[in-house]
N, C-alpha and C positions, 0 to 999 in steps of 0.2 A: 378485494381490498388490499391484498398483499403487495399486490402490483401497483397499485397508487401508492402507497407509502414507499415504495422500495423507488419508485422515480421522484418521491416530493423528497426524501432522503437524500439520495444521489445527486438532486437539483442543487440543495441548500448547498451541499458539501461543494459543487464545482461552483456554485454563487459565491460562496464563499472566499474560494482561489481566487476568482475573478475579480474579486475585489479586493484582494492582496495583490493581486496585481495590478490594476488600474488606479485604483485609491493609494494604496500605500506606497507603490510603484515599485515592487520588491521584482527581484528577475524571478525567472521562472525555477531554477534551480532552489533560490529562498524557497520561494512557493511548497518545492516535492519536500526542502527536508524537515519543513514544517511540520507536512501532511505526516510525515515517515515519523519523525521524532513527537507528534501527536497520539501518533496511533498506538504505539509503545508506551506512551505514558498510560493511556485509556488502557490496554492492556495490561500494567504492572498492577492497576488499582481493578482489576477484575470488571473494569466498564463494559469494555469495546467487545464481550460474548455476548451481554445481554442489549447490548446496541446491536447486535446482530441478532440477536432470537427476534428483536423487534422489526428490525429495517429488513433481515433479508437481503438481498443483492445487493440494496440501495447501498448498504456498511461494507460491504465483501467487496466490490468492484472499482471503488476508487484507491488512490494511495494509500488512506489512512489503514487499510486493510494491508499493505503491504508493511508495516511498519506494528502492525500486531501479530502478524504471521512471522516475522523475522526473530520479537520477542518469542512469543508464545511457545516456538519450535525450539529457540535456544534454554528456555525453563525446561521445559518437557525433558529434552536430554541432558541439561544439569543435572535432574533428579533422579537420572538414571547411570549416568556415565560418571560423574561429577564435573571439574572443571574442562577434559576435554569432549567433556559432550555440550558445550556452551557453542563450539566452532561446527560442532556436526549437524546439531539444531537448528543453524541459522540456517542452510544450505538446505535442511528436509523437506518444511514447506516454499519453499521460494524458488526453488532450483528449475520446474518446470516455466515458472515465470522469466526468469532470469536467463535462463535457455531460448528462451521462444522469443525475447527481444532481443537477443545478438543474432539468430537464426532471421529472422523478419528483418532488422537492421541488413543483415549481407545481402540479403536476395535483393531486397529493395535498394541497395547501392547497386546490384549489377544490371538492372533495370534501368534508372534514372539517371542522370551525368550530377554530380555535386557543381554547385556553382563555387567556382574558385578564385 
């Protein structure tokens, strides 16, 4: 059952872009800092954990999950560093993300010609 919710979850959420994009006709960049600036809000009001004890992958894999991880990491070293652990938290959890699409991004330009 874990596995049907975690893709009826993931669905809603890209259904939902999708229609921020077709419907409302927002670019795609609208679209991410929605998702980014969503996911931190659910995060500041303690939602987007137990949106994830419940969904599972379905909540962790899209954007809104990036946008809880960027908060989440910079609280955590707030309470530990004070104000310069707010820059070190955002980079803790996100960094292997963040890494792995500029690494994917290059490989993938030295593959493919850009249309110019």
């Amino acid at each position: 059952m874990e596995y049907v919710i975690a893709f009826v979850v993931g669905g809603a959420i890209c259904i939902i872009g999708q229609l921020l994009l077709d419907v409302v006709k927002l670019t795609p960049a609208h679209v991410m800092s929605i998702f980014v600036v969503t996911g931190s809000i659910l995060d500041g009001f303690d939602i987007y954990d137990n949106f994830i004890e419940f969904a599972g992958a379905g909540a962790t894999v899209p954007i809104l999950s990036f946008g809880h991880s960027l908060l989440h990491g910079a609280m955590h070293q707030a309470h530990e560093h004070g104000f310069i652990g707010i820059g070190m938290g955002i980079f803790e959890l996100t960094s292997a993300g963040i890494s792995s699409a500029i690494l994917f991004a290059f490989l993938v330009s030295l593959i493919f010609k850009p249309k110019g």
